[in-house]
N, CA and C atoms as a LAMMPS dump frame, in Angstrom:
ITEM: TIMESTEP
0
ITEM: NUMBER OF ATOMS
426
ITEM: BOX BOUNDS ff ff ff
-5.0000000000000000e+02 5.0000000000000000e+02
-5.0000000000000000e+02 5.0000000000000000e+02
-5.0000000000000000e+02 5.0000000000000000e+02
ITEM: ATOMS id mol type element x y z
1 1 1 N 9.87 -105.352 154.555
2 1 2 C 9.792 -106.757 154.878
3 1 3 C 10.172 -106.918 156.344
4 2 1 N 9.655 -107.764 156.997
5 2 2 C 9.868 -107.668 158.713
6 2 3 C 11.222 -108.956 158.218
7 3 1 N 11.225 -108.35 159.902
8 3 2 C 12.931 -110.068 159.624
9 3 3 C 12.502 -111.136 159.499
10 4 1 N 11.008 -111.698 160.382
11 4 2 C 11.059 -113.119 160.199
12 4 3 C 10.545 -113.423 158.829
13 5 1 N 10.171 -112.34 157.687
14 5 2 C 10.345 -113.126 156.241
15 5 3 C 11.411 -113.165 155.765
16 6 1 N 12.19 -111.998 156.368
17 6 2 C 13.875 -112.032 155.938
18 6 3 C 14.441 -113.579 155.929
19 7 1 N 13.974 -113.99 157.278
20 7 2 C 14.88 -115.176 157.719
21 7 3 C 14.018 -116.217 156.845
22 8 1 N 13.121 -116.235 156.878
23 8 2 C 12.077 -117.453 155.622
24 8 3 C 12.668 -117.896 154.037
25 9 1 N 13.052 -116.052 154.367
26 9 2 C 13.483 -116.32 152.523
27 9 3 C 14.845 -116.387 152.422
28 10 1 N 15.925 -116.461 153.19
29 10 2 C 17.164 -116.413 153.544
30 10 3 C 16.987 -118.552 153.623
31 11 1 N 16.479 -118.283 154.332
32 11 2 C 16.158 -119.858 155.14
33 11 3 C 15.918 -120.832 153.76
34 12 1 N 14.607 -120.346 152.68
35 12 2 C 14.314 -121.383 151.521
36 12 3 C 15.614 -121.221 150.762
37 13 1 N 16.173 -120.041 150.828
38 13 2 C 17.069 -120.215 149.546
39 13 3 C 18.459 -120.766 149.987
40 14 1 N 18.849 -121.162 151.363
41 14 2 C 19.93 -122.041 151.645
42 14 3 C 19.469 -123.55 151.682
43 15 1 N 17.854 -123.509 151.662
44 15 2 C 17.223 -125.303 150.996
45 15 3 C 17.669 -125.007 149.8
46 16 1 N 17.248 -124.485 149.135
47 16 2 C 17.297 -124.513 147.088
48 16 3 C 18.74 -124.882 146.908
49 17 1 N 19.548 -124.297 147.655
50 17 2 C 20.77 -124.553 147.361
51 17 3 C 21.347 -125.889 148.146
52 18 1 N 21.071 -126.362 149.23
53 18 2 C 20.963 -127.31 149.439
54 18 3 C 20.788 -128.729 148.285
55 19 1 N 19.257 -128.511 147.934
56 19 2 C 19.036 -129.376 147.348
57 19 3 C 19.393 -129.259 145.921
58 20 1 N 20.08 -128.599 145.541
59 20 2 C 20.999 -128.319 144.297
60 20 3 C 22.282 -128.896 144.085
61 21 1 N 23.137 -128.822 145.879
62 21 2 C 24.266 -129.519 145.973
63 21 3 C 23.199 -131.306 146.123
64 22 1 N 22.676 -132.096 146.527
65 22 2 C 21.916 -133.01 146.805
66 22 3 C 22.15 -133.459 145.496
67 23 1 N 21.303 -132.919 144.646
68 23 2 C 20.785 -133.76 142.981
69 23 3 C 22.193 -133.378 142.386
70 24 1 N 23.048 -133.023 142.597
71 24 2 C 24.234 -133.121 141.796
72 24 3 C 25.288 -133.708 142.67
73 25 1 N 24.719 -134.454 143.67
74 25 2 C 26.026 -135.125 144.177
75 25 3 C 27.011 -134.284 145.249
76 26 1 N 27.024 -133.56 145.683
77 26 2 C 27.952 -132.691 146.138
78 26 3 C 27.617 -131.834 148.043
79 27 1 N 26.705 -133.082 148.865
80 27 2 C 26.29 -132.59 149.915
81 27 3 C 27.771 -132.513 150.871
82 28 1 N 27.735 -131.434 151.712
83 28 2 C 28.612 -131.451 152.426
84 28 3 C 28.324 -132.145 154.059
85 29 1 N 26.971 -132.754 153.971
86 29 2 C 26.502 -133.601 155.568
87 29 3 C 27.485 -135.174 154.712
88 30 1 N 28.111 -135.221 155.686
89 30 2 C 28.496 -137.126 155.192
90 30 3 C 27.539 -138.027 155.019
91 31 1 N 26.535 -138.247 155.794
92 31 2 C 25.468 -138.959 155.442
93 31 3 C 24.705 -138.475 154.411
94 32 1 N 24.844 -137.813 153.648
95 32 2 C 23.823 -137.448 152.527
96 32 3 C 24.72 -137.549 151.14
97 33 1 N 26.267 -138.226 151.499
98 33 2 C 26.846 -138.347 149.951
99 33 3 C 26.243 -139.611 149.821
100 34 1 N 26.224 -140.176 148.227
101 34 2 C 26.083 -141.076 147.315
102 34 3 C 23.867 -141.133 147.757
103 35 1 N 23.533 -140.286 147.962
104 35 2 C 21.916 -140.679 148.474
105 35 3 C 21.071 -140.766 147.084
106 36 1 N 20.332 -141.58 146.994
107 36 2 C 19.768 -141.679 145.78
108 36 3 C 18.702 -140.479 145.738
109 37 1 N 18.725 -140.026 144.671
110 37 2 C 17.469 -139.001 144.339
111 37 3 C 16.257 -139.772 144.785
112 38 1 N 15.787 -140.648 144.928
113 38 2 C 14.527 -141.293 145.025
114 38 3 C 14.206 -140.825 146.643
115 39 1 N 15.004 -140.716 147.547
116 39 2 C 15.212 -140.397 148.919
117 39 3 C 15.427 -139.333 149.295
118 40 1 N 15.244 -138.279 148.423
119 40 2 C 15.729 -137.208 148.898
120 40 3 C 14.059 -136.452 149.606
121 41 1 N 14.398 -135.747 150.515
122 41 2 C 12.936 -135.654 150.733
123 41 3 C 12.739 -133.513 151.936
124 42 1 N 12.399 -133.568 151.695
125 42 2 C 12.446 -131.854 152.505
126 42 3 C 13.238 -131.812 153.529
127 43 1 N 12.739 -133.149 154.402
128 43 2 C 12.985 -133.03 155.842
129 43 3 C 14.965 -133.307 155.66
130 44 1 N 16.129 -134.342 154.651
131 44 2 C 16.615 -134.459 154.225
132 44 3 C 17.007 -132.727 153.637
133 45 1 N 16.785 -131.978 152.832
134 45 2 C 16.837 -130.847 152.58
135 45 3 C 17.214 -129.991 153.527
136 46 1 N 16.198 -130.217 154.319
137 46 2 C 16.426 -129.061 155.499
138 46 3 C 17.778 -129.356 156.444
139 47 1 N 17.991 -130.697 156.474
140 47 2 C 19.574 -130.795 157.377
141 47 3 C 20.544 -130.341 156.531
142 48 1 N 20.65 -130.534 154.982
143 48 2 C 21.687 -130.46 154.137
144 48 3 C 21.346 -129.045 154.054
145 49 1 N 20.626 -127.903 154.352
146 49 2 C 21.066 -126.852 154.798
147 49 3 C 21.402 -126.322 156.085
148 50 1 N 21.332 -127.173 157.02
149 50 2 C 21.539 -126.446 158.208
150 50 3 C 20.764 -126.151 159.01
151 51 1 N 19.694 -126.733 158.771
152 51 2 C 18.432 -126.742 159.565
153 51 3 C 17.472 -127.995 160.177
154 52 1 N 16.336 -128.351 161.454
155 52 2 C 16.64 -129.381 162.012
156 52 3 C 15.353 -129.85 161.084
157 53 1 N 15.092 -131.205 160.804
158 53 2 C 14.16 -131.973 159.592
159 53 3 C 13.205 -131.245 159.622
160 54 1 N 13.033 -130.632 160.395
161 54 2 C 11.331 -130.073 160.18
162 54 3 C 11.056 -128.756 159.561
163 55 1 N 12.408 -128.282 158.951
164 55 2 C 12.052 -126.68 158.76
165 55 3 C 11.511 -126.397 157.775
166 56 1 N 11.283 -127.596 156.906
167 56 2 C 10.409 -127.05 155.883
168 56 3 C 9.432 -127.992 155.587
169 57 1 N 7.837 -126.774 155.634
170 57 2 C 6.602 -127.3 155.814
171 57 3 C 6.064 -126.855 154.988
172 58 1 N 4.931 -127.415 154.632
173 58 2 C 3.598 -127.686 153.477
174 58 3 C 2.915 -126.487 154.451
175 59 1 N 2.754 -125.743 155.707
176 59 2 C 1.844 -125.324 155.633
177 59 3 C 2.662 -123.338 155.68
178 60 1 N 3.817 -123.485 155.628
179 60 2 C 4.616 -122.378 155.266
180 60 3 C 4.295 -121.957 153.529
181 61 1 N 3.199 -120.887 152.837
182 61 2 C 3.243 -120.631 151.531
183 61 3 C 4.897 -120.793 150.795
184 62 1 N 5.722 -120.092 151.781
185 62 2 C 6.772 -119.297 151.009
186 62 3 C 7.782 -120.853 151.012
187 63 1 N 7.417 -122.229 151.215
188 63 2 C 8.278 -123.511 151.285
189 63 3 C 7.059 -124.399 150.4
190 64 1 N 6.524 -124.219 149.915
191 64 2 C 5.678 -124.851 148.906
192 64 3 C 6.464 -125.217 147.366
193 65 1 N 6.937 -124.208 146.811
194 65 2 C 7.631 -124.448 145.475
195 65 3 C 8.57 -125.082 145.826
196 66 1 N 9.347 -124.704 146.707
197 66 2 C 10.883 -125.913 147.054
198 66 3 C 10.152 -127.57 147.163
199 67 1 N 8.703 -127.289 148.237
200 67 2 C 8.95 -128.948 148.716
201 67 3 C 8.268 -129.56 147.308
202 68 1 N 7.445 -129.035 146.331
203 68 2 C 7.037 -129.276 144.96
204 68 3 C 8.109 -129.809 144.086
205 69 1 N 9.045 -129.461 143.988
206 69 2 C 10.392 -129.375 143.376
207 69 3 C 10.886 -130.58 143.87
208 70 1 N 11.013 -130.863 144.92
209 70 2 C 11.837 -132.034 145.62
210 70 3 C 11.09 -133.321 145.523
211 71 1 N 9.647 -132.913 145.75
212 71 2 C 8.484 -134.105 145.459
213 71 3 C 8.562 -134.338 144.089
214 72 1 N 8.59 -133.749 143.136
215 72 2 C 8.996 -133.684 141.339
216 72 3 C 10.102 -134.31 141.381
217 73 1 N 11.236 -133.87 142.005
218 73 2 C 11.954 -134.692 141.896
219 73 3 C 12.904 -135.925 142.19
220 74 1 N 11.88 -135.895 143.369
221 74 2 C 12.091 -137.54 143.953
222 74 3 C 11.093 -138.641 143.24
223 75 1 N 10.223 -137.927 142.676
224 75 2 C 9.436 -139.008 142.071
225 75 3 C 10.071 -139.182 140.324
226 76 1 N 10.527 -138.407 139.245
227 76 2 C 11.455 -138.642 138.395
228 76 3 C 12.148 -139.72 138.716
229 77 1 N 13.052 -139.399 139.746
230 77 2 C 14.338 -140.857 140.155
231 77 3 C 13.58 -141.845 140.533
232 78 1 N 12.55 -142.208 140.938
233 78 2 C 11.734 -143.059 141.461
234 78 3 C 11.494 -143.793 140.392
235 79 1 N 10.941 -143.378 139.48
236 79 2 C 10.477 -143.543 137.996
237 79 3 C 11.991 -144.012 137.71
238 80 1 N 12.861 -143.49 137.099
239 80 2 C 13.83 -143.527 136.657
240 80 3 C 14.491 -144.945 137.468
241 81 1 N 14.476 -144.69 138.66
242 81 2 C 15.316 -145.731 139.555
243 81 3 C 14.457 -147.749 138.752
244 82 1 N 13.455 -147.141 138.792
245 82 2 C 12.277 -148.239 138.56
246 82 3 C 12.365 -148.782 137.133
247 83 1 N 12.961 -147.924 136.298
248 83 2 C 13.381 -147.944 134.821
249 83 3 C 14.676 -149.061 134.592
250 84 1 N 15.695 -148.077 135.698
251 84 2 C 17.095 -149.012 135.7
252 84 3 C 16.37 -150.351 136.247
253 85 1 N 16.204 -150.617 137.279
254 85 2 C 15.978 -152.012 138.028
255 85 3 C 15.504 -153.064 136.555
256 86 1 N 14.406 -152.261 136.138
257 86 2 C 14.039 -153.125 134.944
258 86 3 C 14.493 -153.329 134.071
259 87 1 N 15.657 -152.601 133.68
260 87 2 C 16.681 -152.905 132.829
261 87 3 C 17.478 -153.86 133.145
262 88 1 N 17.782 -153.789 134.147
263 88 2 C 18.713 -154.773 134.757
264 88 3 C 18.036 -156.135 135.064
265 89 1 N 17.081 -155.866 135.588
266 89 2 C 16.363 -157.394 135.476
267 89 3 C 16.171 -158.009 134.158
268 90 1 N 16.01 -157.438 133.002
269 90 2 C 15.785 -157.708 131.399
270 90 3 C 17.039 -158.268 131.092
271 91 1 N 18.319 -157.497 131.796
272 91 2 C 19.246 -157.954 131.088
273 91 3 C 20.153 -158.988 131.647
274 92 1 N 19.851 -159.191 132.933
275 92 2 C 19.951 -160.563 133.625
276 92 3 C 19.112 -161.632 132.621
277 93 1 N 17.786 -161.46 132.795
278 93 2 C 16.938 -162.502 132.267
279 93 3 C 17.774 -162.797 131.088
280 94 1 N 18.012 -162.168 130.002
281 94 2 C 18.413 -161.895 128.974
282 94 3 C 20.079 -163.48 128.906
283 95 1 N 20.708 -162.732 130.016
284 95 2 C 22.147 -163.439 130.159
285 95 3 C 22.343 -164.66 130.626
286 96 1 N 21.024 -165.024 131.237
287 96 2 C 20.378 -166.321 131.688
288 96 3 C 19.829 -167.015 130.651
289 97 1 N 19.229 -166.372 129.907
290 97 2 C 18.725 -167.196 128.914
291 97 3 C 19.694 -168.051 127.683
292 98 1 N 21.397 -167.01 127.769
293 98 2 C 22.169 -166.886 127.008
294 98 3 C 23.434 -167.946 127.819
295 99 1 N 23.275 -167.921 129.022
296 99 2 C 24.089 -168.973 129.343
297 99 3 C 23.508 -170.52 129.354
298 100 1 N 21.885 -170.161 129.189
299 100 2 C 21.305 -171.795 129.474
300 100 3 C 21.484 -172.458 127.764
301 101 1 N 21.686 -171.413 126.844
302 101 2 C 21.595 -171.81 125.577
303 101 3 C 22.888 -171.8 125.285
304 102 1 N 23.975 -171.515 125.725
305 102 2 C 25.442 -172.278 125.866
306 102 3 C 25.537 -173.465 126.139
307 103 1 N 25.222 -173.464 127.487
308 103 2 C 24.998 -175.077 128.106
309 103 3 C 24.558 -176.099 127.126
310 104 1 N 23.458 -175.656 126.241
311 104 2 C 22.735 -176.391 125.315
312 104 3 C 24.011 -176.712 124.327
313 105 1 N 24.444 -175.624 123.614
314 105 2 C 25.121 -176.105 122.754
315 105 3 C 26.267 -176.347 122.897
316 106 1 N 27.217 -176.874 124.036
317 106 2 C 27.691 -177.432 124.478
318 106 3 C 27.752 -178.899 124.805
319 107 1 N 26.513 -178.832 125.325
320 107 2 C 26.268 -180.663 125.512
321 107 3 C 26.041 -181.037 123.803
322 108 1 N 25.55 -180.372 122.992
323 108 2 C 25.047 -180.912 121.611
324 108 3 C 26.951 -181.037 120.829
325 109 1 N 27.522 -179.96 121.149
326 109 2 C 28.928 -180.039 120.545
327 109 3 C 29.841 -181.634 121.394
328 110 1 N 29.655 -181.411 122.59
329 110 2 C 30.242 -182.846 123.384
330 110 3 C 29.107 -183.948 122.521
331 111 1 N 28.256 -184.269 122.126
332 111 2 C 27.31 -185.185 121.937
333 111 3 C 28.19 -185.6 120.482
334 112 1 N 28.193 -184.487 119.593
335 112 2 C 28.549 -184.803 118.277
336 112 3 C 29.878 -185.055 118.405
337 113 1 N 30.655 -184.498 119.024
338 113 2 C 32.848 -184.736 118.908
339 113 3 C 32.115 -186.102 119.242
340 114 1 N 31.599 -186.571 120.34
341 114 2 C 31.879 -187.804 120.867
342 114 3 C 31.4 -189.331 119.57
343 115 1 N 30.263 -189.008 118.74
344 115 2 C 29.855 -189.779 117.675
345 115 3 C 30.833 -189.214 116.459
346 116 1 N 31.357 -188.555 116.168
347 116 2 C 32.382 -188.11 115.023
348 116 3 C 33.678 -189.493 115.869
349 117 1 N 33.889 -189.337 116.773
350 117 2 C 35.446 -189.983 117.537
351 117 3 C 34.955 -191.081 117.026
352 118 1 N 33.807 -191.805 117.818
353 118 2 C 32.971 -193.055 117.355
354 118 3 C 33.308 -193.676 115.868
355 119 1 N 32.618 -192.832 115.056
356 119 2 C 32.663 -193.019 113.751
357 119 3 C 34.079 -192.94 113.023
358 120 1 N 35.162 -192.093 113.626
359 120 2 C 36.784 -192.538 113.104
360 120 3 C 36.766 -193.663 113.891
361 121 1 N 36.98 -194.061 114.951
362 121 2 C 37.402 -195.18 115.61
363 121 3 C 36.737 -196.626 115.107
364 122 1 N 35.631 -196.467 114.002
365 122 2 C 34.881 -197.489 113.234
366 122 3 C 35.443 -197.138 111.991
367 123 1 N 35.741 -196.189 111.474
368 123 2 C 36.397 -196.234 110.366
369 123 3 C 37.996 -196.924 110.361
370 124 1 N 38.596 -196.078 111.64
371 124 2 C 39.689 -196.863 111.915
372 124 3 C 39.398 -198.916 111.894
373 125 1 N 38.826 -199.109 111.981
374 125 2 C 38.169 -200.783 112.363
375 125 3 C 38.307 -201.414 111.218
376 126 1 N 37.441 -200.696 110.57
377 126 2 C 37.168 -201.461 109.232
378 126 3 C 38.611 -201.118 108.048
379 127 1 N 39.126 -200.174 108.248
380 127 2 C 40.253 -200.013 107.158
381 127 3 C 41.507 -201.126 107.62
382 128 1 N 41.653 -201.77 109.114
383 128 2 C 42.622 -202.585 109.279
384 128 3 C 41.727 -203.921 108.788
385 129 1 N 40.333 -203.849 109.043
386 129 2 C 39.753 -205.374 108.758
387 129 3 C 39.821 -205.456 106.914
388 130 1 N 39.927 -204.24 106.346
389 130 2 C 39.953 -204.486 104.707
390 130 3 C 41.297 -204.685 104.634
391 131 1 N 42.445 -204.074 105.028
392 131 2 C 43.527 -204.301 105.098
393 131 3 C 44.262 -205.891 105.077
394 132 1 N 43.161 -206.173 106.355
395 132 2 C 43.584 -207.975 106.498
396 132 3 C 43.099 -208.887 105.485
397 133 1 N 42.047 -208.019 104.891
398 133 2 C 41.087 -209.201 103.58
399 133 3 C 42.299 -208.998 102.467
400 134 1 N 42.699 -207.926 102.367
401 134 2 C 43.697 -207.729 101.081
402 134 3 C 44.992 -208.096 101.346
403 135 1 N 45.706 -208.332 102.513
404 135 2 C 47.039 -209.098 102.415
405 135 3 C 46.289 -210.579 102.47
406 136 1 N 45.266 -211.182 103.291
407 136 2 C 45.015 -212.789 103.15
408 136 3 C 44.919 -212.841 101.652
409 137 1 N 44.39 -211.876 100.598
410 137 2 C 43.966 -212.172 99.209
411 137 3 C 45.7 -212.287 98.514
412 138 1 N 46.251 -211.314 98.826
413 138 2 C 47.795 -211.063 97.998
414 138 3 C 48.509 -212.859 98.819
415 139 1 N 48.916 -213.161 99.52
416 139 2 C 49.169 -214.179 100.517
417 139 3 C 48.175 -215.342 99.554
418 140 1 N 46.683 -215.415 99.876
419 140 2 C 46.511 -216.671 99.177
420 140 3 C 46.892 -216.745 97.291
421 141 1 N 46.969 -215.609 96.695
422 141 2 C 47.471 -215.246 95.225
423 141 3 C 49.282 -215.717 95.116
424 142 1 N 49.437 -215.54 95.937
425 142 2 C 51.154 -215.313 95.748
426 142 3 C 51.838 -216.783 95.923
């Protein structure tokens, strides 16, 4: 093997490992912690090994399966990322729908206490107005 495949294949397999620490969280560039898989991308790869964005190319055979791999799996999280969002939008919609139907039965619970109060405060009415018919009756009897 001459050196410069030495260094090719020395070179992909500190990407592989690269992008191994990457999808599990664990880059040692500061700018590449918390990076979403959806973003991860060769040129990204190639700094998180130590190399400048461009070192790994589509027209290099022996960097084809890595940048395949990274394209696979930036598009998974992509997918995936696109999955969560829609979850989360469902379950917003969802909590919206659940606070507007609080609101509802809320105003319907204030609507009814307030005609229940009504209706003691008329019951209250009429039990002092029978009250007064039955002492004027005992009073005109007595």
């Amino acid at each position: 093997m001459t050196m410069a495949g030495a260094i090719t294949s020395d070179g992909v397999e500190a990407c592989e490992v690269a992008f191994e620490r990457l999808k599990t969280g664990r880059p040692v560039i500061p700018v590449h912690v918390g990076i979403d898989g959806s973003k991860i991308t060769a040129g990204i790869v190639s700094v998180e090994a130590g190399f400048d964005r461009g070192y790994l190319k589509k027209a290099r055979n022996s960097h084809l399966p890595l940048i395949a791999k990274i394209e696979a799996y930036r598009a998974e999280c992509s997918t995936t990322s696109t999955s969560k969002a829609l979850q989360i939008k469902r379950a917003q919609d969802k909590a919206g729908r659940a606070v507007a139907e609080l609101q509802q039965t809320r105003e319907q619970f204030y609507q009814v206490l307030t005609q229940n109060l009504q209706l003691v405060e008329r019951v209250r009415e009429l039990e002092n107005k029978l009250n007064r018919y039955q002492n004027n009756l005992d009073f005109n009897r007595g």
